[in-house]
C-alpha positions in Angstrom: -1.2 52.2 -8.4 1.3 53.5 -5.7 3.7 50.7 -6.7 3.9 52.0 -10.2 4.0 55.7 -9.2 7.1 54.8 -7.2 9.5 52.1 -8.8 12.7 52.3 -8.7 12.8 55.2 -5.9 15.2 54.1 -3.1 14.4 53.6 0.6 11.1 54.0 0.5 7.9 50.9 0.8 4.4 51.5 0.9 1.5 49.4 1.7 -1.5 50.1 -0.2 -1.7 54.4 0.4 0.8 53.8 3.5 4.0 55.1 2.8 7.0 55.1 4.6 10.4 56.9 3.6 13.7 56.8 5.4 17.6 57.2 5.1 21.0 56.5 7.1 21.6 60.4 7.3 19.1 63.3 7.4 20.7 64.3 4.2 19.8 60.5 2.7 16.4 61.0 4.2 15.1 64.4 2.8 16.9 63.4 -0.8 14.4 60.3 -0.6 11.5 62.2 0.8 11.7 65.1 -1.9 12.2 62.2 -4.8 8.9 60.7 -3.5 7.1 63.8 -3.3 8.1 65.0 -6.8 6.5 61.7 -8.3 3.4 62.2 -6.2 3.3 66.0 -7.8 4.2 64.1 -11.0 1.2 61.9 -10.5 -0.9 64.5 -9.5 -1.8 63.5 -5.9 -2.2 65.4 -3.2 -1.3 63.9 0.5 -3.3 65.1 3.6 -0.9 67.3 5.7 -2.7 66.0 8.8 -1.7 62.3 8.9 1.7 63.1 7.4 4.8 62.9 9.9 8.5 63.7 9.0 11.6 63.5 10.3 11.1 61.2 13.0 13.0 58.9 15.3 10.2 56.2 15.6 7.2 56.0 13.6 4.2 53.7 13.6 3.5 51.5 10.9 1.1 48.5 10.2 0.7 47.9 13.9 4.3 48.3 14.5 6.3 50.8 16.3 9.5 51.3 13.9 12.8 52.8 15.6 16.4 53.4 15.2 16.7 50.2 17.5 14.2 48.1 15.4 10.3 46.9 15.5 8.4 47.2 18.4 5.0 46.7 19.6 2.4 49.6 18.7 2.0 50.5 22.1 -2.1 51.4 21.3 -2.5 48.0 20.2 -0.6 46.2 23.0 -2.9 48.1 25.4 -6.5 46.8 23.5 -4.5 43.2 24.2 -3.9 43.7 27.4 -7.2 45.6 28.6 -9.2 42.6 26.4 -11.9 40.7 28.5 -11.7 37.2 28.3 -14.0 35.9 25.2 -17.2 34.9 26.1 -17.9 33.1 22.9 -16.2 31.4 20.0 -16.2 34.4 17.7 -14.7 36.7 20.1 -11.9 33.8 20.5 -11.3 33.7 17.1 -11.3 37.2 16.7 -8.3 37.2 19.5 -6.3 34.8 18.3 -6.4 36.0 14.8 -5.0 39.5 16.5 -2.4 37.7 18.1 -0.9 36.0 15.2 -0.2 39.2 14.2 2.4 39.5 17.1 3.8 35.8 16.7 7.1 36.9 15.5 7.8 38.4 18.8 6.6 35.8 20.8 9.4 32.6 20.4 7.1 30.1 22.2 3.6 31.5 21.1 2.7 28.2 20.0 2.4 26.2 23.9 1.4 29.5 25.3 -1.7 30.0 23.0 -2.8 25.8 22.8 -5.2 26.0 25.9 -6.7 28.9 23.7 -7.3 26.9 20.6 -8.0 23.6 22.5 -11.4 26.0 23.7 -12.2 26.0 19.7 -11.8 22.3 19.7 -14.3 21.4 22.1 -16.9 19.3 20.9 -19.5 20.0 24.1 -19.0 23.5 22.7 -17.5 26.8 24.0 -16.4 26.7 27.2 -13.7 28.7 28.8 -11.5 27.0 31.3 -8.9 28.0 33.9 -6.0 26.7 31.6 -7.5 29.2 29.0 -7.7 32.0 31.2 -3.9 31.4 32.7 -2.9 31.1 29.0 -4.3 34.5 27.6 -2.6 36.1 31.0 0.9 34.5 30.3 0.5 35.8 26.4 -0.4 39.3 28.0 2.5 39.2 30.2 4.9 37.9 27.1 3.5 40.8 25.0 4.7 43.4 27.7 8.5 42.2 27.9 8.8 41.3 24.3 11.8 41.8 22.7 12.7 44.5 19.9 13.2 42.5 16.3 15.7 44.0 14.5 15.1 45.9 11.1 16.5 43.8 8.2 19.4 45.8 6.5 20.3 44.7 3.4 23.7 45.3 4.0 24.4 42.6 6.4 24.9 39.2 6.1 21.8 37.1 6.7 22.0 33.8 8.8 19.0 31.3 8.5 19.1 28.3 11.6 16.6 25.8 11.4 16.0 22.6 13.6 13.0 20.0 13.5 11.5 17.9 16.1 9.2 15.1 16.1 6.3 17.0 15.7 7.3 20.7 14.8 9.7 22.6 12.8 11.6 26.3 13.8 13.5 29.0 12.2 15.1 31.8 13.4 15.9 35.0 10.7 19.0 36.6 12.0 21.8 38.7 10.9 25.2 39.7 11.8 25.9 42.9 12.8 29.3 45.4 12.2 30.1 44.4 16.1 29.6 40.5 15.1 26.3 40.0 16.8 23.7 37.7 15.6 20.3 40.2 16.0 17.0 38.4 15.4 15.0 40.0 12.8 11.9 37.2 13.0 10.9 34.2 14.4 8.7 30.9 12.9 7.6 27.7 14.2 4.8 25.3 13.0 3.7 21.7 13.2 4.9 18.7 11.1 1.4 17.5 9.5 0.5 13.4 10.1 2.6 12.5 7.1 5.3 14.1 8.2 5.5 12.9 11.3 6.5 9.7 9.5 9.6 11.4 7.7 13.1 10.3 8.6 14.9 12.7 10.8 17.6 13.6 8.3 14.1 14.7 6.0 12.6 16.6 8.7 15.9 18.3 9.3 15.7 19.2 5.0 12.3 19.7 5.3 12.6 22.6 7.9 15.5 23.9 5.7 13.4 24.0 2.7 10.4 25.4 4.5 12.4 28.0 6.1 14.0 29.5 2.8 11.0 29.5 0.7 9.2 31.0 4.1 11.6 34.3 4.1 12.2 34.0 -0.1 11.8 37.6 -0.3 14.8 38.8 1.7 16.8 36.0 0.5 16.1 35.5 -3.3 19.5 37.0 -5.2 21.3 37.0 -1.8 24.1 35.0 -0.4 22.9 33.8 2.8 23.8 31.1 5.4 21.8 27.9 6.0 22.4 26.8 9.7 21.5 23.4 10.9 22.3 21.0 13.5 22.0 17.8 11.3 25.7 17.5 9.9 24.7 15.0 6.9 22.9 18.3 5.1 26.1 20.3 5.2 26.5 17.8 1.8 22.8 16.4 0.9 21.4 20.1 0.4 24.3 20.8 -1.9 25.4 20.0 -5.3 28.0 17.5 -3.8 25.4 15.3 -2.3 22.3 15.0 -5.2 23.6 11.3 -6.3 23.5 10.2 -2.5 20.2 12.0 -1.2 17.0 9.7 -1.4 14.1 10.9 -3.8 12.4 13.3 -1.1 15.2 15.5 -0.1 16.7 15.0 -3.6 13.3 17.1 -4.6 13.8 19.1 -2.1 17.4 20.4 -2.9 16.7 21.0 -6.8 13.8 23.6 -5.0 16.8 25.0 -3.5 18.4 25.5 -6.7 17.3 29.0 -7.1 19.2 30.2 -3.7 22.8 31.0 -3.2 23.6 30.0 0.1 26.1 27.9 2.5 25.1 24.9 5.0 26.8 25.4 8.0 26.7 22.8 10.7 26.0 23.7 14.9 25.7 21.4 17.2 22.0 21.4 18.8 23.7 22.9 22.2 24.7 25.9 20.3 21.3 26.2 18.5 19.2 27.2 21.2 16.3 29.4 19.9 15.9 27.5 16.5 15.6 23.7 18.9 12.8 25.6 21.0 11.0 26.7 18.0 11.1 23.3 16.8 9.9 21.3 20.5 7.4 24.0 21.0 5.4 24.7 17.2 3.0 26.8 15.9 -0.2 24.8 15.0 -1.2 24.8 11.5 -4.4 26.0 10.9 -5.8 23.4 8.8 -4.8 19.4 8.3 -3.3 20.6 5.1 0.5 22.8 4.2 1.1 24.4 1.3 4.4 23.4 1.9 3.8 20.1 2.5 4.2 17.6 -0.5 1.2 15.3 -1.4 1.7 11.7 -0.2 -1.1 10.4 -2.6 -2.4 11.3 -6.2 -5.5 9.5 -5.2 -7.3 7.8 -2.9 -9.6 5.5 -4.6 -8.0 3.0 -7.5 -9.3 0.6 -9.6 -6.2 -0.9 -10.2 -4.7 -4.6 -9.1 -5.5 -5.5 -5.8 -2.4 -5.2 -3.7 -0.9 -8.8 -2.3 -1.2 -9.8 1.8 1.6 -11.1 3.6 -1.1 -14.3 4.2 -2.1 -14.7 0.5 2.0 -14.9 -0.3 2.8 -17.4 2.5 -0.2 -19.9 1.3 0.9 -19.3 -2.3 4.5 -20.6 -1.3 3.2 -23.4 0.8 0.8 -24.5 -2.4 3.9 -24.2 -5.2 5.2 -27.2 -5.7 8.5 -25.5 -6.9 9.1 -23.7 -4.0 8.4 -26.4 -2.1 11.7 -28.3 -3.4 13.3 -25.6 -2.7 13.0 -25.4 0.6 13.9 -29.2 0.6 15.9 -28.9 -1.6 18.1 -25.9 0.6 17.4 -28.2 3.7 19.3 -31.4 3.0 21.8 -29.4 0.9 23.0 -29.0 -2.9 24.8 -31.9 -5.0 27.8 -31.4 -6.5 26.5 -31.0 -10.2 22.8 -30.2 -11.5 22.2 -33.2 -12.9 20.9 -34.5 -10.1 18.6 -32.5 -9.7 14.7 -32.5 -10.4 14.5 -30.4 -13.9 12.4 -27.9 -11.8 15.4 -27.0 -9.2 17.9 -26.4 -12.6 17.9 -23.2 -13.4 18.6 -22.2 -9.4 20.9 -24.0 -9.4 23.7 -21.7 -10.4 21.7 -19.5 -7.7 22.4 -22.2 -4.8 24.8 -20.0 -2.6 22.3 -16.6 -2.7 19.1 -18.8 -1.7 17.9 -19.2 2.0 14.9 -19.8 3.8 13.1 -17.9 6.5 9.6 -18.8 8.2 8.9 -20.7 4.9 9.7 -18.1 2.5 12.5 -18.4 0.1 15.1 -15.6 -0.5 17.2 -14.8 -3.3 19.7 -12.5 -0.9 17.3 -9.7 0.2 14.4 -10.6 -2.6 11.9 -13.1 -2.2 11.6 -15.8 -4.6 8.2 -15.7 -6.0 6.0 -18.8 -6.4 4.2 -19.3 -9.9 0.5 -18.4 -9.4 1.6 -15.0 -7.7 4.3 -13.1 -10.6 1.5 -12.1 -13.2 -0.4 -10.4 -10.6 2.8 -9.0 -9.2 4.0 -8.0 -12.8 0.3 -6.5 -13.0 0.7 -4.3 -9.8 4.0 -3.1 -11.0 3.2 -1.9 -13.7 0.1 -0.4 -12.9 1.4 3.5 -13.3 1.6 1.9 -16.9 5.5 2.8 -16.7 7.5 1.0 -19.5 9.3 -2.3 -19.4 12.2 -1.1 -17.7 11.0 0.8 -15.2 8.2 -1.8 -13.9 11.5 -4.1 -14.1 12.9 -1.9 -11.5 10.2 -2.1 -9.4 10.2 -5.9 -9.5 13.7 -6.4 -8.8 14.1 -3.9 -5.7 12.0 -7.0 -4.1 11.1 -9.9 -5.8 13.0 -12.8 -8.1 12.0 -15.5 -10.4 13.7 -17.3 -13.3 13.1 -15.6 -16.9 11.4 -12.5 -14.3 12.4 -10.3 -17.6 10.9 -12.0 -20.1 7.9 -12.0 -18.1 7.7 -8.2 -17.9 8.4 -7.4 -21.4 5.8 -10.0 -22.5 2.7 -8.7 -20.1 3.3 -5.2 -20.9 4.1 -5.4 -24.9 0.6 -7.1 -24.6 -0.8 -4.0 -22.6 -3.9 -2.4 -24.2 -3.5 1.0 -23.0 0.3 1.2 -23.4 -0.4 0.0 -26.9 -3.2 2.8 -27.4 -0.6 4.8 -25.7 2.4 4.5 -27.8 4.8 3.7 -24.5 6.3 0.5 -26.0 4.3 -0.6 -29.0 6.0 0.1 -32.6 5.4 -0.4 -36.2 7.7 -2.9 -37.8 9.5 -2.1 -40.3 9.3 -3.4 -43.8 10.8 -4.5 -46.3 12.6 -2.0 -48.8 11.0 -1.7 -51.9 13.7 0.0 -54.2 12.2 1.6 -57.7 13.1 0.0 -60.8 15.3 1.9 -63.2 13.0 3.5 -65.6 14.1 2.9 -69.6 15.3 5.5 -70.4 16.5 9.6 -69.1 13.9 12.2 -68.3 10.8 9.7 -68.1 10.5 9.9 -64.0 11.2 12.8 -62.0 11.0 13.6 -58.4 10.1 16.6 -57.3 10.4 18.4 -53.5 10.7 21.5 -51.2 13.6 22.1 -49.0 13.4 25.0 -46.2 12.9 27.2 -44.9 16.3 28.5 -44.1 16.1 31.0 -41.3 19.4 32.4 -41.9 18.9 32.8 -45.7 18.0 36.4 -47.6 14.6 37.0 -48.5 14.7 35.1 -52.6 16.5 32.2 -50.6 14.3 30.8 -48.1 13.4 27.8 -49.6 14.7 25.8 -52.4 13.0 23.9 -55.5 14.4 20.5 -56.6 13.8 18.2 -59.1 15.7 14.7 -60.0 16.0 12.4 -62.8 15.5 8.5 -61.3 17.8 7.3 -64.5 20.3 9.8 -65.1 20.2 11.4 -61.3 20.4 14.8 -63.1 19.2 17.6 -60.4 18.1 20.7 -60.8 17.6 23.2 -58.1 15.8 27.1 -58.0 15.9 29.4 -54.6 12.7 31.3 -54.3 11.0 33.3 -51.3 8.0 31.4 -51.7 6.6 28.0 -52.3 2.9 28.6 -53.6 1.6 26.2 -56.7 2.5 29.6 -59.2 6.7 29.6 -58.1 6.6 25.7 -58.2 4.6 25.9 -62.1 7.4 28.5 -62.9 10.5 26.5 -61.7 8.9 23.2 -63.8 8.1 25.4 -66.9 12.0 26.5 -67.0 13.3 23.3 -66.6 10.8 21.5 -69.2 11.7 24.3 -72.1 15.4 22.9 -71.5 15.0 18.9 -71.2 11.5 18.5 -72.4 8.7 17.2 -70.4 8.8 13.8 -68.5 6.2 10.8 -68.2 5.7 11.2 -64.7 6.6 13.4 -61.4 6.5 12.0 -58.7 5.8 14.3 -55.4 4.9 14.5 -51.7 1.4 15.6 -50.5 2.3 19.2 -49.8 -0.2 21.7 -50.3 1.5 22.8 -53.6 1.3 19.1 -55.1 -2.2 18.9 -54.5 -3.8 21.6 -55.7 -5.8 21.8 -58.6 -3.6 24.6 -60.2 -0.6 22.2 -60.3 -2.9 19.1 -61.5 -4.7 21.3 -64.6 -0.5 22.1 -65.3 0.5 18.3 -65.6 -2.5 17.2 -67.1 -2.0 20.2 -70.4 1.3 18.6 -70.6 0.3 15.2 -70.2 2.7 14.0 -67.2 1.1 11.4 -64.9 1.3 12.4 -61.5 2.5 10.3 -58.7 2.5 11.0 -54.7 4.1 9.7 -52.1 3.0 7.9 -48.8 1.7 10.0 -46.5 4.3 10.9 -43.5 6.9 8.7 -45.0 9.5 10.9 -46.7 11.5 7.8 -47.2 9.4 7.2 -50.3 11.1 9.6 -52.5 14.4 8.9 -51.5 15.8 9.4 -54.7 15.6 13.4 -54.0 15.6 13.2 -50.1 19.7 11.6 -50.7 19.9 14.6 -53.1 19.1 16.8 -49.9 21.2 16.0 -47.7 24.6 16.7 -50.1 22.8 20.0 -50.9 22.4 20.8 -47.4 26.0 20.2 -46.7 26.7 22.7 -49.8 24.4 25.6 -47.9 26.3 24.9 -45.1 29.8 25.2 -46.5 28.7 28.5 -48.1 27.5 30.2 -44.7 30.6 29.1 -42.8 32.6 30.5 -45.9 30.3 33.4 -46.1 29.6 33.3 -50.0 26.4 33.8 -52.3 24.0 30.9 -51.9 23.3 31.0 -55.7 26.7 31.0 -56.8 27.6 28.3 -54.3 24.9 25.9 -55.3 25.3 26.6 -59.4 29.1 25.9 -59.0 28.0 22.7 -56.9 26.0 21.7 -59.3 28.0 21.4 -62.4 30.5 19.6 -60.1 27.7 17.0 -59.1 26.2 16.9 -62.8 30.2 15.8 -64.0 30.9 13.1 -61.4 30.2 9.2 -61.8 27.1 8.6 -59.5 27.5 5.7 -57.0 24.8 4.1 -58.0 24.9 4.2 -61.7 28.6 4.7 -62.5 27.9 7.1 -64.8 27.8 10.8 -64.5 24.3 12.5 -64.4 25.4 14.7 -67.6 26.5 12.1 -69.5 23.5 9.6 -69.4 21.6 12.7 -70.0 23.1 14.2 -72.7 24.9 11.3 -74.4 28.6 12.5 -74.0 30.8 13.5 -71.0 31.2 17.2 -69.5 33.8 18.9 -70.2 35.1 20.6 -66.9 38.1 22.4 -65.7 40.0 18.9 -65.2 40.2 18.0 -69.0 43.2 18.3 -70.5 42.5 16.4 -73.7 38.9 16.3 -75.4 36.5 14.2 -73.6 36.2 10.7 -74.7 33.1 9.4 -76.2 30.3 7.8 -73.7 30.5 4.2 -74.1 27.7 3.2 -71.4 25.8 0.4 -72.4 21.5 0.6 -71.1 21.6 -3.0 -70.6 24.8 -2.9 -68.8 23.7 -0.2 -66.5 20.2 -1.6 -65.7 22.0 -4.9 -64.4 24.5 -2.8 -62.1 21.7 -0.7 -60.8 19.6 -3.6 -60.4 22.2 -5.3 -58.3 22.9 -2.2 -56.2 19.7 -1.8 -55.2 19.8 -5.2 -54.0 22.7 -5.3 -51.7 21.0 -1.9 -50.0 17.8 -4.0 -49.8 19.8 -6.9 -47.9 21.4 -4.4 -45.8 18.3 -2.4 -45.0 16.1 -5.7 -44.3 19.2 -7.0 -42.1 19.3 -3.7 -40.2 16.0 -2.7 -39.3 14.5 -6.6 -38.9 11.5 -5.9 -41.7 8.5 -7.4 -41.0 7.0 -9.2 -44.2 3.0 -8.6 -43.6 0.8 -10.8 -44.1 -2.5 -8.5 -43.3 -5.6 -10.0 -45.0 -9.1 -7.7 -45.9 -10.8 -6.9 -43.4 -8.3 -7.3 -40.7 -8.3 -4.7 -38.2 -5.0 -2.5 -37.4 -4.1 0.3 -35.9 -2.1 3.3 -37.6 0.3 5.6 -36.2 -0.8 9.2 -36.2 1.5 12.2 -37.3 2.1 15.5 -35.6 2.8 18.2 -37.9 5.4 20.7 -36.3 2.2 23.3 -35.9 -0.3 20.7 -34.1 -1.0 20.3 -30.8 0.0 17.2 -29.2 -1.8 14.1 -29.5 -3.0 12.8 -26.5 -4.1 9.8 -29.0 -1.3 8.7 -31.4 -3.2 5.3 -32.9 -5.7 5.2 -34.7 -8.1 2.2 -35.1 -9.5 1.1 -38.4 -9.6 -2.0 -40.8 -7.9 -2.4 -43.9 -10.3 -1.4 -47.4 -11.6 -3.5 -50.2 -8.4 -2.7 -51.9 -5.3 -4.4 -49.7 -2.5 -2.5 -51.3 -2.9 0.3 -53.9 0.7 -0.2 -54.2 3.5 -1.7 -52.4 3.5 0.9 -50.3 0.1 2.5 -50.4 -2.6 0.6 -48.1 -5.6 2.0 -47.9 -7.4 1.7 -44.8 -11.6 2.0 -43.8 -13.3 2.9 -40.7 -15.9 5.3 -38.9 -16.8 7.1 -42.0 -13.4 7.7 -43.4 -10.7 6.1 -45.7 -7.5 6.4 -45.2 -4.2 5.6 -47.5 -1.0 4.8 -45.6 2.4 3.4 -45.9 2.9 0.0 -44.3 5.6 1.2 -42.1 2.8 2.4 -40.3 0.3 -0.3 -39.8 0.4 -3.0 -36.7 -2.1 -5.4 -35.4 -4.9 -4.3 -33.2 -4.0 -7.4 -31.3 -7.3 -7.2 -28.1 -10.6 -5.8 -28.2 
């Protein structure tokens, strides 16, 4: 509550009802005090006079005695320290220690000072107090007494961090720079590097006590320009922007924490960075076998995965390959001058000869090892037990290991990998074979229908847009409406029908509008058979889907220009409905109507169509066969040959409003019915049928 009664008031802080108020000048500090006590009034709080203090020189707070020179020791609580007992059980210890590490900031070696303490709580005979413990609690006693004043952190100054790491402990020391150029100490911190740790590089522990220290003091130095002092030079450029390509993974991680800060690495030798070094030699223990800061090592410790490969079980496997073998032989005696003479086993190392050596009966290819036969499906197995695509589990290999046609290996075990097939990493539907739609016989027998939109930028009656095309003529109409229920799609076909009359058959997706039972009783009065598309496979109707995209480019060129949608599109169409169509040769209007358009570029009378139905089903015909070649060569169809009954798996959708799928296959067998249509399968299983386009299908190829 006191936090919200007093943001955004200057120089004050509070802890929970404690609240402390100060300024520069006694003018700063009663202009502060009487903004904090008019939100109080505000607030309707009243403060006991009694425990209220103002205008002071020093002040205790928290356990601290605040001055004009900095923080100090509460002079009350140093007293209970130093008129203690020694503990005469492991609670009273604990108690103790848990008061002192209050006071570790003040205390630069508290860590060796207080370990005969601690090593008393680590006894496994019990408690027992010994002469080290007692000589320990005196010497912390005696450290408490002369410790020095921390300075108070002014937000003014400029803040240096210096860090430094030992084998076993990291230190930091908070410090700014004063108007006079001193470096004052505004807090200490030291702790241990856990077991894993230990094991780091030394350029990591140096990042590692970087990193720690920064996050350690974020709230001073989070929007702050601050400098980062070490005494490891090579972090001057690995902890910056400069050095991200050349930092190994760990620090790498590390800096991108770091990303967050504005600061400078500066370099000092370890002579110069005393206080930070002693820190570092002389840690404060962690409390538990566990850091928050530290990263985890392991994601688990129990696998079922492959069985990781000996040193003993590789050696036997070389000596038992009989390829390897000739190698080593083969390395011995020496190379001929052309690989002919060689045993067809030894060819394709051949062009290899000059990287391959032997040592204590293992063959190298450079650094790698040349792995014998019986040994690289288990190794492909272990690398790729993350279940990490092809190329990544090639990486893995190749940072160790060789052997001829290694690639073709990988891509083989893991394009046969169950889970990465359930998975959807690698495994993907062919596709098939373009099935173009015949030319119907004559204009206005087959329409296709669909929805384009929402437009975000559009006005209200222009969100979405209705289109319909003629497959023979390629005659498009389009309507902008707000909405897209059954009743505006009914509408739009209604006005377009009392104009060209009603077609044979539409032809839709499976939108919601398209399959209600309001749009089917409207077809079926006018009896127009009703056709939809493959589920998920817009490429069906691509008749209209083309159609799109030159109307898209039209709503474009109208918001760059800034003009009416309607007006835009209306003008566009007449233009369209006039023009020879690529496919047909002949203009939408005049295979429609019978006679060419008349537009603004006719200077004499139009002359009479003279296209010939015959003539234009052969040229469409052989269009749609050159795209057909050119869409099989492409894409490398797949030309099924599925069977009833066989079982397959189906890739799932995700509409833009689901949830990811964990999931995205789906297991089931192919119906009764093989194919509905050339491009309508209809699939059984657990209950459920299913129709899909054969884009979609691919062999469940393991049980």
């Amino acid at each position: 509550m006191m936090v919200v009664i007093l943001k955004g008031l200057q120089n004050v802080a509070n802890y929970l009802d404690d609240i402390i108020v100060w300024g520069r000048t006694l003018q700063e500090h009663d202009q502060a005090l009487q903004n904090v006590l008019q939100r109080l009034k505000d607030a309707g709080l009243v403060l006991n006079e009694s425990k209220c203090q103002f205008r002071k020189q020093s002040l205790k707070f928290l356990g601290h005695m605040v001055t004009s020179q900095g923080i100090q020791l509460d002079q009350e609580h140093l007293s209970a320290i130093i008129d203690a007992p020694a503990p005469s059980d492991a609670v009273q210890l604990r108690s103790l220690l848990g008061l002192l590490s209050w006071y570790n900031k003040f205390i630069p070696n508290s860590a060796s000072v207080l370990m005969p303490l601690r090593a008393c709580l680590r006894d496994e005979s019990g408690f027992r107090w010994s002469d080290e413990a007692q000589q320990s609690l005196a010497d912390v006693k005696k450290l408490l007494v002369h410790s020095p004043a921390l300075a108070l952190f002014d937000p003014g100054l400029p803040v240096v961090i210096s860090t430094d790491a030992s084998a076993y402990g990291l230190g930091a020391v908070f410090a700014q720079i004063c108007t006079d150029g001193q470096e004052r100490t505004v807090a200490f911190a030291s702790r241990t590097l856990t077991s894993a740790e230990q094991k780091y590089s030394t350029v990591e522990k140096e990042a590692l006590a970087c990193v720690w220290a920064v996050e350690r003091w974020r709230t001073y130095l989070w929007g702050r320009r601050f400098t980062l002092r070490t005494d490891h030079q090579a972090l001057t450029t690995l902890l910056t922007t400069k050095g991200t390509d050349r930092a190994g993974m760990r620090i790498a991680r590390w800096a991108a924490r770091l990303l967050c800060f504005n600061y400078t690495v500066e370099y000092r030798a370890g002579s110069e960075n005393h206080t930070a070094d002693c820190l570092s030699r002389l840690p404060l223990p962690l409390t538990s076998d566990t850091e928050s800061d530290t990263e985890p090592e392991f994601v688990a410790l129990l696998s079922t995965g492959p069985t990781a490969i000996s040193q003993d079980e590789f050696a036997a496997a070389s000596a038992h390959c009989s390829e390897l073998s000739a190698q080593r032989t083969q390395i011995a005696i020496g190379w001929p001058p052309s690989a002919a003479a060689l045993d067809p086993v030894l060819r394709p190392y051949y062009k290899l000869r000059h990287e391959l050596s032997v040592q204590a009966d293992f063959v190298f290819r450079g650094s790698r090892l040349v792995v014998p036969g019986e040994l690289r499906e288990p190794l492909v197995r272990i690398a790729h037990e993350g279940h990490q695509g092809i190329v990544r589990t090639k990486q893995r290999l190749r940072e160790m290991y060789w052997w001829p046609k290694m690639d073709t290996l990988v891509a083989e075990k893991i394009t046969a990998c169950q889970l990465c097939l359930s998975l959807d990493k690698t495994a993907k539907a062919s596709a098939v074979p373009l099935q173009p739609v015949p030319l119907p016989s004559a204009p206005w027998e087959k329409l296709a229908i669909d929805i384009v939109g929402p437009f975000e930028t559009a006005v209200w009656d222009c969100r979405y847009a209705l289109t319909l095309t003629d497959y023979y003529s390629k005659w498009p109409e389009v309507a902008f409406t707000a909405s897209v229920a059954t009743k505006q799609v009914t509408a739009f076909l209604t006005s377009v029908f009392s104009r060209h009359g009603n077609p044979t058959t539409l032809v839709s997706d499976n939108g919601p509008q398209f399959t209600s039972p309001e749009f089917a009783a409207f077809l079926k009065e006018r009896n127009i058979k009703h056709i939809r598309t493959s589920v998920y496979h817009p490429a069906a109707n691509g008749a209209i889907e083309r159609f799109h995209r030159v109307l898209k480019s039209t709503i474009q060129s109208a918001i760059l220009q800034s003009a009416p949608w309607k007006t835009t599109v209306t003008d566009f169409l007449q233009i369209y409905r006039a023009t020879p169509h690529a496919v047909t040769g002949v203009s939408p209007f005049e295979l429609l109507h019978g006679r060419k358009m008349r537009t603004r570029l006719n200077v004499l009378k139009p002359s009479p169509s003279g296209h010939e139905p015959k003539q234009l089903q052969k040229r469409v015909s052989s269009h749609q066969d050159v795209m057909k070649s050119r869409f099989d060569h492409k894409h490398h169809v797949h030309h099924f040959s599925f069977r009833k009954g066989d079982k397959v798996r189906v890739k799932k959708s995700l509409h833009m409003y689901q949830k990811p799928i964990q999931n995205s296959l789906l297991q089931l067998r192919l119906g009764k019915k093989l194919a509905l249509t050339p491009t309508s399968w209809m699939m059984e299983g657990s209950g459920m049928h299913r129709v899909s386009h054969p884009c979609r299908l691919m062999r469940w190829i393991m049980d």
